[in-house]
C-alpha positions in Angstrom: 86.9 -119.0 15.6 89.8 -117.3 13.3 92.6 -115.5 13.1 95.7 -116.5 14.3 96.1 -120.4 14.9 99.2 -120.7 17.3 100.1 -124.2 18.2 100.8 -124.6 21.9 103.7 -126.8 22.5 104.9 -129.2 25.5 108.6 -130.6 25.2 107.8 -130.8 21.7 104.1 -132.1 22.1 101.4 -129.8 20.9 98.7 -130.1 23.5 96.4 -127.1 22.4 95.6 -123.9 20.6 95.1 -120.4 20.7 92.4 -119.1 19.1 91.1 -115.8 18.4 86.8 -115.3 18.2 85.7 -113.2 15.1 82.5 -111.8 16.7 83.9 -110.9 20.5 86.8 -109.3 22.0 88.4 -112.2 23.6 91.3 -114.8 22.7 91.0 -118.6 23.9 93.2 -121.0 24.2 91.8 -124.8 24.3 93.5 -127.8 25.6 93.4 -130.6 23.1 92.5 -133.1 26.2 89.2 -130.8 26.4 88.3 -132.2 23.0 89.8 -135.3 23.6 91.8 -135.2 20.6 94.9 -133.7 19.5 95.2 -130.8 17.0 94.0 -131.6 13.5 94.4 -129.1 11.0 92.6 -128.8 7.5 92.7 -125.3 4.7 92.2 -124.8 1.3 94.7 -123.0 -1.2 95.8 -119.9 -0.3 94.4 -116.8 -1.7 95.4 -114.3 0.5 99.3 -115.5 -0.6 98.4 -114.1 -4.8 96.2 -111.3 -6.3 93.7 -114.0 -7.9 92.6 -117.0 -5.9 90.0 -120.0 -5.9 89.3 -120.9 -2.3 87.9 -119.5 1.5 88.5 -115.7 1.4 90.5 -116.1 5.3 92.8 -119.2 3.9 96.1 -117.4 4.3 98.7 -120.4 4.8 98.4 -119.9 8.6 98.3 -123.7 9.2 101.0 -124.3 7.0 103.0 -121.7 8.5 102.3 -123.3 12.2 103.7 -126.5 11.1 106.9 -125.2 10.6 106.9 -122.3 12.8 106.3 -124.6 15.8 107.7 -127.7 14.7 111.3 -126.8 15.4 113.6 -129.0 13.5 111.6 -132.0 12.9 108.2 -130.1 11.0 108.5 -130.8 7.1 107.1 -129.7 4.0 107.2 -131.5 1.1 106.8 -130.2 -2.2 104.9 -126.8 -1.1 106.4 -126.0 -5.2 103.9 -127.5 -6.6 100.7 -124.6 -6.6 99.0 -125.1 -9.6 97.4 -122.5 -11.0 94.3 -122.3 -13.6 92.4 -119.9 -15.3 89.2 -118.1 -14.1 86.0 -116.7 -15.1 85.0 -114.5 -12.6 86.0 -115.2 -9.5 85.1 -118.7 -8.0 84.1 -120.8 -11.0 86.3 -122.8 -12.9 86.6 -122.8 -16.3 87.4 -126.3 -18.1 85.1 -128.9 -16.9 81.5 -127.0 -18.2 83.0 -125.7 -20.9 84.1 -129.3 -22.4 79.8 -130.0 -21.3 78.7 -127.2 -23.3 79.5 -128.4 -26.8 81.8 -132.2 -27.1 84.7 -131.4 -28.6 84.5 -128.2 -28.9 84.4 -125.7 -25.9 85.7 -122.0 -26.3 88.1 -119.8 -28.5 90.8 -118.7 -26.3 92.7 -115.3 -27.0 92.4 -111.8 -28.3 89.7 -110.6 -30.2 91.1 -110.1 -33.7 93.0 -113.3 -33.8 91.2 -116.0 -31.6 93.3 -119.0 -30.9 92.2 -122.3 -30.1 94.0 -124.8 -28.1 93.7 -128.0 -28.6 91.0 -129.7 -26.7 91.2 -131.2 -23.3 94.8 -129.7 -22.3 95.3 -129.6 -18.6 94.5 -126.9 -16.7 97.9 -125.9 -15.5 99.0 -125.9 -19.5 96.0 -123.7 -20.5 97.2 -121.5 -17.6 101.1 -121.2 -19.6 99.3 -120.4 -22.8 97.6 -117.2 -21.1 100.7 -116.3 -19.8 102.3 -116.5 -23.0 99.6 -114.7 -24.9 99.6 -111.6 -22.3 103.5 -111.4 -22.4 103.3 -111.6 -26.1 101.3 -108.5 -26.4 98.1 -109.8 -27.2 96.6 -109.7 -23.4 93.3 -107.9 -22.7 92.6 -104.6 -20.9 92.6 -106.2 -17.5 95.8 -108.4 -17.8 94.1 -111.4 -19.1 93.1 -112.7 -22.3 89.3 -112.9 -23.7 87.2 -116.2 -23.9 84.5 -116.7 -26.4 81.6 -119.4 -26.3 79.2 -116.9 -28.1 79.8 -118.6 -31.8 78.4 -121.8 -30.8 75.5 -119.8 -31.8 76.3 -121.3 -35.6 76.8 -124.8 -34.4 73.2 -125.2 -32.9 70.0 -123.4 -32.8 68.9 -122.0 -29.7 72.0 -121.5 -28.4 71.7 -118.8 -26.0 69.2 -120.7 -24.3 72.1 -124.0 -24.2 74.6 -121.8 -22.6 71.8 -120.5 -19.9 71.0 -124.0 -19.1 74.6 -125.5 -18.8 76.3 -122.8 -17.3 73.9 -121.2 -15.1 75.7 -119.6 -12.6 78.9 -118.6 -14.8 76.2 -116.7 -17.1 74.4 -115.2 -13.4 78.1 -114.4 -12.4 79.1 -112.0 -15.6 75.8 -110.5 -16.3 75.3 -109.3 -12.5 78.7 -108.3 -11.7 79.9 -107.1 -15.1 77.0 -106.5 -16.8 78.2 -109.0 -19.7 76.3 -111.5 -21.3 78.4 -114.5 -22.5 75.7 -115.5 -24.8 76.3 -112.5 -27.1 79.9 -111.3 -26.5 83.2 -112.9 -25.2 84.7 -112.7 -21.6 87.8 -112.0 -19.5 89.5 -114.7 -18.2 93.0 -115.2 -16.0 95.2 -117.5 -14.1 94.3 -117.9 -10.3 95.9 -119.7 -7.5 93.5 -123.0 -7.1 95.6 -125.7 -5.2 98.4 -126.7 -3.8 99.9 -129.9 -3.7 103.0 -129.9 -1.0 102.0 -129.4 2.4 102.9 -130.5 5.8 104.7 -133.9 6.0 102.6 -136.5 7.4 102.1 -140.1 8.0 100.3 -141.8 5.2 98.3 -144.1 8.0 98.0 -141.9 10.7 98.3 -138.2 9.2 100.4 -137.2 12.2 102.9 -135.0 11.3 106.5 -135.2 12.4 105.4 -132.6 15.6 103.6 -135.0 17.8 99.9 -134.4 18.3 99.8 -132.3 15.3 97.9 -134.0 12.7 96.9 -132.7 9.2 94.9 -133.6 6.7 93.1 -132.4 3.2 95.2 -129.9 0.9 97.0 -129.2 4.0 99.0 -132.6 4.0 101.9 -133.4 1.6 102.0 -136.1 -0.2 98.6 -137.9 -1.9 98.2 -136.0 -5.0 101.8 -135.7 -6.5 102.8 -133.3 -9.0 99.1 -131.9 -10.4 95.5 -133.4 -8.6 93.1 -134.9 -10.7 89.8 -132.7 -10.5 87.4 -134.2 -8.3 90.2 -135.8 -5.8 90.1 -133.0 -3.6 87.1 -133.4 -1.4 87.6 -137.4 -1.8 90.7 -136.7 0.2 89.2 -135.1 2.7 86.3 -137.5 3.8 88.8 -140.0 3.8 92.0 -138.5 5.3 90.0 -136.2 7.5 88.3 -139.5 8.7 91.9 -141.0 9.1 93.4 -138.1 11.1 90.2 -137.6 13.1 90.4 -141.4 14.2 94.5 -141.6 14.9 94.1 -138.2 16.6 91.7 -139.5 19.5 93.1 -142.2 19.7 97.3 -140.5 20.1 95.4 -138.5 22.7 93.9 -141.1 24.7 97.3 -142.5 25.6 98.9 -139.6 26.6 98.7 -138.5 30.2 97.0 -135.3 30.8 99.1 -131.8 29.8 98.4 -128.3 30.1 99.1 -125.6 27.9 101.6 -123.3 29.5 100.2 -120.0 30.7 103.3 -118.1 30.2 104.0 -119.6 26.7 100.4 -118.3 25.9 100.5 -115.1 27.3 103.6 -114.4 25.1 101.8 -115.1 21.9 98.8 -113.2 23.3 101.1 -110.3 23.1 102.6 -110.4 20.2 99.0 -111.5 18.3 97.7 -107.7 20.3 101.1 -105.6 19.1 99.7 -104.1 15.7 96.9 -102.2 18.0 100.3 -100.9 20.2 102.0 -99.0 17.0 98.8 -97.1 16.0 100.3 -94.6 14.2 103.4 -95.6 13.9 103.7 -97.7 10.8 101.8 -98.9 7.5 98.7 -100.8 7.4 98.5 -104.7 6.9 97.0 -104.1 3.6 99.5 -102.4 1.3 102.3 -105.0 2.8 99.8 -108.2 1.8 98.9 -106.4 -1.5 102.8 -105.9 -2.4 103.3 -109.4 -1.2 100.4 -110.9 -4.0 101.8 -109.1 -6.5 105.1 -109.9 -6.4 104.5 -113.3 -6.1 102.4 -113.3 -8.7 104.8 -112.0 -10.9 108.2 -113.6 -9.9 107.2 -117.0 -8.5 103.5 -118.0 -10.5 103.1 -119.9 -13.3 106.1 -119.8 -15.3 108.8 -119.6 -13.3 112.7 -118.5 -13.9 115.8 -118.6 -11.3 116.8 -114.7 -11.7 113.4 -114.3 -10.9 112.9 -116.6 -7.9 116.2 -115.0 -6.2 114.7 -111.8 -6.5 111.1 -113.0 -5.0 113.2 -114.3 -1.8 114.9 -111.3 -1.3 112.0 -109.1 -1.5 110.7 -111.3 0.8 113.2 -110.2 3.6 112.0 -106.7 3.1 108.1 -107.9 3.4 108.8 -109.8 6.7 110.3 -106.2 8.1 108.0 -104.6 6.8 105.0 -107.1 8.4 107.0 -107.1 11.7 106.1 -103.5 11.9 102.1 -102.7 10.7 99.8 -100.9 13.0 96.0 -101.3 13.2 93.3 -99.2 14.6 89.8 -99.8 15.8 88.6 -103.0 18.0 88.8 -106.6 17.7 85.8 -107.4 16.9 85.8 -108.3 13.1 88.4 -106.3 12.2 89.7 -107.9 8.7 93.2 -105.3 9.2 93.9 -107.0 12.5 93.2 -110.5 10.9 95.4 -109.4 7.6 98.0 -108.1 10.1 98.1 -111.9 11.9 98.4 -113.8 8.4 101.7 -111.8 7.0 103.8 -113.7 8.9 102.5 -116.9 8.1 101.6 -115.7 4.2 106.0 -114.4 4.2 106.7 -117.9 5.8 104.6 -119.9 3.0 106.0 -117.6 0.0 109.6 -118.9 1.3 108.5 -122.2 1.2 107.0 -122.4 -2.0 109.9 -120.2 -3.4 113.1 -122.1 -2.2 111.2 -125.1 -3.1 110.6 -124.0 -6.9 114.6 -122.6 -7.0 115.3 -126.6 -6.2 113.4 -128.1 -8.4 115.5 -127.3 -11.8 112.7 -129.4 -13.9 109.1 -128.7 -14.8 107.3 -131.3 -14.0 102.6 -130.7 -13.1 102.1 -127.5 -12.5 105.6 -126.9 -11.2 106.8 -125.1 -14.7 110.5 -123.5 -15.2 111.2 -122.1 -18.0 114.9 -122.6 -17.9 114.4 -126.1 -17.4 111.7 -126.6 -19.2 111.3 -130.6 -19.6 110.9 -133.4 -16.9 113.9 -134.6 -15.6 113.2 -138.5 -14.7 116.2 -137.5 -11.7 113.6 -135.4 -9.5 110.9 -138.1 -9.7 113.2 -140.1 -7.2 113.1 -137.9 -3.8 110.8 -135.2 -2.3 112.0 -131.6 -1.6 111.6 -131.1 2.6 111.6 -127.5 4.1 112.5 -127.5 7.9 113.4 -124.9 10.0 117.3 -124.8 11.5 118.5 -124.4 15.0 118.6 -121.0 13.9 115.3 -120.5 13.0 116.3 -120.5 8.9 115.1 -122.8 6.4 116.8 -125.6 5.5 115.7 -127.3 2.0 116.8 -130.5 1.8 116.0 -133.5 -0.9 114.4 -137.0 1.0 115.0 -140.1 -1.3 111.4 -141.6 -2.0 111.2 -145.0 -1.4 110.7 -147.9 -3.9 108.0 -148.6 -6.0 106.5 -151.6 -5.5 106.6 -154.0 -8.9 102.6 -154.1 -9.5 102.4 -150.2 -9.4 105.8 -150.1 -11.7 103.6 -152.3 -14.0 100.3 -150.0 -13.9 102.8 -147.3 -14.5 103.9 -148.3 -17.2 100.8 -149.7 -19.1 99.1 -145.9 -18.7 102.1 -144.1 -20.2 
């Protein structure tokens, strides 16, 4: 199933979900107590929200979006500011981690290619990302907006060194030569910042991973909270098996006691309707595409990885302009696997995340993981003391609010302090 995830509420109880099937012409809606759970949500980062992306090509903030959208008052997210984003090699393949296999302490020459510039070694991902930035703004970008990384002169460090690179980055050398004809033995490569994870999310319950709507539970990069300002690499999938087991557990367990609901055949209908209006304005207005495509880039440039007020301001008022703009696309053709139909669902929720992650970062005057402003560029030890909550208003508006965090317990203080 995909496409639009609508959850179904009851007096402020979700006890379903609509659901649209990829491969048929039909929409379903299924009644949590027919799973005998509640609704658990999971997603990766979301591409669809920025030009360049590292996660599931359909991850488009919908589940993010649902948890406030149907949350009313009481659905949070916490620190959705915090999207970190890295650098890229083709598409899907992340950069740092082989590289630092392929030759200790020393990994690749980052830059243009009459001056290269090396970083220092081992900088975090999200701080590799600024120096890119910088770099391209500074004139010395590459042809494709993007800067050029070379691992070819290992070559004079150690004999047989095509072979080396071949055997410890296979599929980064299968990537370049076969889609761009490139051979990163011999010559260096294109490289950019891409949208990888993000570390706000839906406020849940550390124990149970309900959320603050009951019966909707999250868990994975969907949930606020575990990883803090950046994730270590690796932590992601750790968080799953255990969260997911968590939320899977607390889930059957909420439903179980709850007496038997059913969705509401009106309150389904009516997002039947509006999930079926793009193929009503055929004609009519612009496709899904140009308004998602618009959307990326202007995110991209206004609220990415360095980040200014003048330019946040000016991202959240463009967004008022994408969301009437999204309210009116037209699609043609059938449901069946139709990607402008699917694109057309996600605006709304891909305008409602933007929002999030954009008031968010225009409240948060510090830089602080892979959060960076530029006009506050240090750590303020001030915002380490409460969480920044989006909710949704009587009126439907969002509300950004800041949520003391509570104390530290004395051991952790400790451990904090030894590791500094």
């Amino acid at each position: 199933m995909g496409g639009r995830d609508e959850a179904v509420e009851e007096e402020a109880l979700v006890v379903g979900a609509l659901a649209a099937h990829l491969d048929r012409d039909r929409l379903a809606a299924v009644e949590a107590r027919r799973l005998d759970t509640t609704v658990d949500v999971q997603r990766g980062a979301d591409p669809e929200r920025v030009p360049r992306a590292v996660a599931v090509p359909r991850a488009a903030g919908g589940l993010d979006a649902v948890g406030r959208r149907d949350g009313g008052e009481g659905s949070r997210h916490a620190d959705l500011v915090r999207a970190r984003l890295e650098h890229e090699r083709v598409r899907v393949v992340e950069a740092a981690p082989p590289l630092r296999d392929l030759l200790p302490g020393d990994s690749g020459r980052l830059g243009d290619l009459v001056r290269a510039r090396r970083p220092p070694e081992l900088l975090t991902r999200d701080h590799v990302s600024r120096c890119i930035v910088r770099e391209i703004k500074e004139g010395r970008g590459s042809p494709h907006g993007g800067v050029f990384l070379d691992i070819s002169w290992i070559k004079a460090r150690i004999p047989h060194a095509a072979e080396h690179i071949k055997k410890k980055l296979p599929s980064m050398y299968h990537q370049f030569k076969q889609l761009a004809d490139i051979d990163i033995t011999q010559e260096p490569m294109e490289v950019g910042p891409t949208t990888h994870y993000i570390m706000g999310g839906v406020r849940v319950d550390a124990d149970t991973q309900m959320s603050t709507v009951p019966g909707l539970f999250a868990a994975g990069e969907v949930g606020a909270g575990l990883h803090g300002a950046n994730r270590l690499g690796g932590n992601s999938l750790s968080d799953l098996l255990v969260f997911g087991m968590r939320a899977g557990k607390y889930a059957a367990e909420f439903a179980a006691r709850q007496s038997a609901s059913r969705i509401d055949p009106q309150q389904a209908d009516e997002i039947v309707r509006a999930a079926l209006e793009p193929f009503n304005r055929q004609g009519g207005g612009e496709g899904p595409y140009q308004v998602e495509h618009d959307l990326q880039t202007m995110m991209q440039e206004l609220v990415g990885i360095v980040r200014r007020e003048q330019e946040i301001r000016r991202a959240i008022d463009s967004l008022k302009t994408l969301r009437e703009r999204a309210a009116k696309v037209s699609v043609t053709g059938n449901r069946e696997y139709n990607p402008g139909w699917h694109t057309a669902l996600d605006l709304q929720n891909l305008i409602t995340v933007s929002e999030i992650v954009a008031r968010a970062a225009l409240e948060r005057k510090e830089s602080r993981g892979g959060h960076f402003r530029d006009d506050f560029p240090d750590k303020d030890p001030n915002y380490g003391k409460f969480n920044i909550v989006v909710r949704r208003g009587s009126a439907g508006e969002m509300q950004v609010t800041r949520e003391p965090l509570p104390e530290m317990r004395e051991d952790l203080k400790r451990i904090v302090e030894e590791n500094k």
